[in-house]
C-alpha positions in Angstrom: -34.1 0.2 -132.3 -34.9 2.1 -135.4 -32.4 1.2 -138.2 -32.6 2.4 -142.2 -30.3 1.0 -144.9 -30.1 3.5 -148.0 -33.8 4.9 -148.1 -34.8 6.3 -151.3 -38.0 7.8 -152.7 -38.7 9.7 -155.9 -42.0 11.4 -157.2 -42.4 11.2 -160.6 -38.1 12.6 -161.5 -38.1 14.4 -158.6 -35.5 12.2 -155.7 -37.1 12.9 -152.4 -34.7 11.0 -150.1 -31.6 9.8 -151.9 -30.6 7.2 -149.9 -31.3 8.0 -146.2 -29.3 5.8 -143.4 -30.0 6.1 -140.0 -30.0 4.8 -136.4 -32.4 6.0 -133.5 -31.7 4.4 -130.3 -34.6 3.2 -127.8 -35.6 6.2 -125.0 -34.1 9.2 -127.5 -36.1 12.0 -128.7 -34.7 13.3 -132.0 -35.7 15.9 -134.1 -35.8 15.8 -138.1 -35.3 19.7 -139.4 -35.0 20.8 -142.4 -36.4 23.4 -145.4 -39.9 22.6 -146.3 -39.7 20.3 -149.2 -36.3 18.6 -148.1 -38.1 15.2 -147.2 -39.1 15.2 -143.8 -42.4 14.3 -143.8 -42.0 11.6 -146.4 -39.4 10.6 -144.1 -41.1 10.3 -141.1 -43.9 8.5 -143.3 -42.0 6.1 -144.3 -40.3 5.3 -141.2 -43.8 4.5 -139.6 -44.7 2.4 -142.8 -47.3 4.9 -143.7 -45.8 4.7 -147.2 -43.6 2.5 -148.6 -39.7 3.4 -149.6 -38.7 2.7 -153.4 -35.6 0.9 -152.1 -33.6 0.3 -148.6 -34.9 -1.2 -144.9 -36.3 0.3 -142.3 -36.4 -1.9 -139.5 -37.5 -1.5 -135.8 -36.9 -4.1 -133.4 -34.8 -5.9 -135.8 -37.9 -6.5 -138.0 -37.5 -5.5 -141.3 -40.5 -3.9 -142.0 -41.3 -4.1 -145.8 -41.0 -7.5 -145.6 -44.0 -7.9 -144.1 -47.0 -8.5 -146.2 -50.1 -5.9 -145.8 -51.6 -7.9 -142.7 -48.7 -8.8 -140.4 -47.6 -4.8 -141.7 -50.9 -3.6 -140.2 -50.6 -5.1 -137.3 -47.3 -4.3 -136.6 -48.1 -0.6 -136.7 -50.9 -0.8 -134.6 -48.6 -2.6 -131.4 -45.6 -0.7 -132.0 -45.8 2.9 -133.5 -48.1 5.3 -132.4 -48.9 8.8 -134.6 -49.3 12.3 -133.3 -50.0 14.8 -136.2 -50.5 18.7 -136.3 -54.1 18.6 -136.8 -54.7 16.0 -134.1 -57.1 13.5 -136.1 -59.7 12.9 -133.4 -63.1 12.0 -134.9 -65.5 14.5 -134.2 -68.5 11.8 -133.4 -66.6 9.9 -130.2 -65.6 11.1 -126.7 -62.2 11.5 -126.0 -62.0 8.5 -124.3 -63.3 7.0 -126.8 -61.0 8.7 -129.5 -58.0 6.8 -127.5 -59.4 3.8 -126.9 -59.7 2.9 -130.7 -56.0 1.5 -131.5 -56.3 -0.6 -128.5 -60.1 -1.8 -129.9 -58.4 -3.0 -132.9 -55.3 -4.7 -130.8 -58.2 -6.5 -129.4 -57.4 -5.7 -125.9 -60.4 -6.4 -122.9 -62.5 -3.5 -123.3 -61.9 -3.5 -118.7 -58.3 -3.7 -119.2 -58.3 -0.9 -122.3 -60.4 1.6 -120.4 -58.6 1.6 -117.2 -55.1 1.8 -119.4 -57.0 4.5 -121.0 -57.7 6.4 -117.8 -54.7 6.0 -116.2 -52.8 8.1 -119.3 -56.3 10.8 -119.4 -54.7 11.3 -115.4 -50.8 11.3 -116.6 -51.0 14.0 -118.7 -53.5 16.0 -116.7 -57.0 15.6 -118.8 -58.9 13.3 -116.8 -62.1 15.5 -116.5 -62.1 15.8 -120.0 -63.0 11.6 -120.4 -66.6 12.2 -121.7 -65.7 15.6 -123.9 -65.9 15.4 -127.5 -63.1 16.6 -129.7 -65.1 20.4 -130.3 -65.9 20.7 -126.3 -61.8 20.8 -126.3 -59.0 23.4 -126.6 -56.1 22.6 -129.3 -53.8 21.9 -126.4 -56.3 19.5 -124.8 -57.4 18.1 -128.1 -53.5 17.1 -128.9 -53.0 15.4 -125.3 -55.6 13.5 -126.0 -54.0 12.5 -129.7 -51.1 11.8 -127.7 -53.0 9.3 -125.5 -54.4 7.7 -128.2 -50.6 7.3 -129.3 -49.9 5.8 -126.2 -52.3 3.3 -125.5 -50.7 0.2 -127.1 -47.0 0.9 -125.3 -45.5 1.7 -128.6 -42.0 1.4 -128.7 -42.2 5.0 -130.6 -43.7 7.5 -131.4 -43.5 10.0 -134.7 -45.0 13.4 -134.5 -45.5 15.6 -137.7 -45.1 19.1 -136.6 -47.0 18.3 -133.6 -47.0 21.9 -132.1 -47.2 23.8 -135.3 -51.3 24.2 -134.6 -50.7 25.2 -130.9 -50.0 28.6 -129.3 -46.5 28.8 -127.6 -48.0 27.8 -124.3 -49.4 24.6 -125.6 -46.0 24.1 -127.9 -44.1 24.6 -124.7 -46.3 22.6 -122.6 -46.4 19.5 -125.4 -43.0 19.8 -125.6 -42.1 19.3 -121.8 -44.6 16.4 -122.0 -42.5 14.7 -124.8 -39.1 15.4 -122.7 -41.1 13.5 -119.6 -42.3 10.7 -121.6 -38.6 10.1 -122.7 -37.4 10.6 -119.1 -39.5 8.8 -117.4 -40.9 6.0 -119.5 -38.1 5.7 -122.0 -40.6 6.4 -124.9 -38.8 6.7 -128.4 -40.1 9.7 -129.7 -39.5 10.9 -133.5 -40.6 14.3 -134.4 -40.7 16.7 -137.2 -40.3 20.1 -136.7 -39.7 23.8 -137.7 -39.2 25.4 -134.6 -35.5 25.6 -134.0 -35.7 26.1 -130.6 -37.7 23.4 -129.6 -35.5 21.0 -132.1 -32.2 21.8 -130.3 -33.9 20.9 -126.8 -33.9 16.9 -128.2 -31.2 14.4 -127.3 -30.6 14.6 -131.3 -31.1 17.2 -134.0 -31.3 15.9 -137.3 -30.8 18.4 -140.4 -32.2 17.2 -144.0 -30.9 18.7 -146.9 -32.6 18.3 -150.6 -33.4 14.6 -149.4 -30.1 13.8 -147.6 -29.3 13.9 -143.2 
């Protein structure tokens, strides 16, 4: 499902990845570990077209991503990757249904259809009396559910996290966590995820370790 031929990426003369090739198969949850400045993030940004590689494919579902151009790009990412990150990125101004609703605005789905997809995930992962609360009326651990909705909403065929529990207490992280393994479970969700927490990373179908820009 997720296929990379030879990834490389420098900054300035320093190599980041150094040729990165990799296959993630459809309904795994794999974790990327590694020191902190090995790649990972840049990684996991790449991977979800965030930025572009120097050289090499990435391609999900056979399409080779940067060989789209900036439009068809665009609107692949918003149908088929989703984004949870640490700090949750929920604008402060909307509700949180609101906050989820937005990737599924842009898709142009029925605003009907959207909100009832929108509801039924607030119930999944047990939020749905926090539809009308903004982003400050919510705890961290309710505030990244609701990030992880938002992921959600188009039916991505993944999602990458970037340290997605590394803002949470260990309840939450344990509680996020068991949410990932269900998602994987019982929806077959491709999940990607960055993390440092060792013990969370060896729970995941797969375990990958980065060194100086190399798995």
């Amino acid at each position: 499902m997720i296929i990379t031929h030879q990834i490389k990426k420098k900054y300035g003369n320093v190599d980041v990845l150094k040729g990165i090739d990799l296959k993630i198969n459809r309904g795994e949850l794999v974790s990327i570990v590694g020191a902190s400045g090995a790649g990972k993030t840049t990684l996991l940004q790449i991977l979800g077209t965030l930025m572009p590689p120097d050289s090499g494919q990435v391609l999900i579902n056979e399409v080779d991503l940067f060989k789209l151009n900036a439009k068809a790009l665009s609107k692949f990412r918003n149908q088929h990757i989703g984004f949870v990150f640490q700090f949750h990125q929920l604008l402060a101004e909307f509700t949180a249904l609101e906050n989820v609703m937005l990737p599924g605005i842009i898709a142009g789905t029925p605003k009907k259809q959207l909100k009832k997809q929108a509801e039924e995930w607030f119930e999944y992962l047990n939020i749905g009396h926090r539809y009308h609360h903004k982003p400050s009326e919510l705890s961290g651990g309710e505030q990244q559910r609701v990030a992880v909705a938002r992921a959600l909403i188009n039916q991505p065929s993944v999602i990458f996290a970037d340290e997605p529990t590394g803002n949470l207490d260990s309840n939450n992280t344990h509680e996020l966590f068991e949410l990932l393994l269900r998602l994987r479970s019982e929806r077959q969700q491709t999940v990607v995820l960055v993390t440092h927490n060792e013990h969370l990373a060896e729970q995941s179908d797969r375990v990958l370790r980065m060194v100086d820009g190399l798995l």
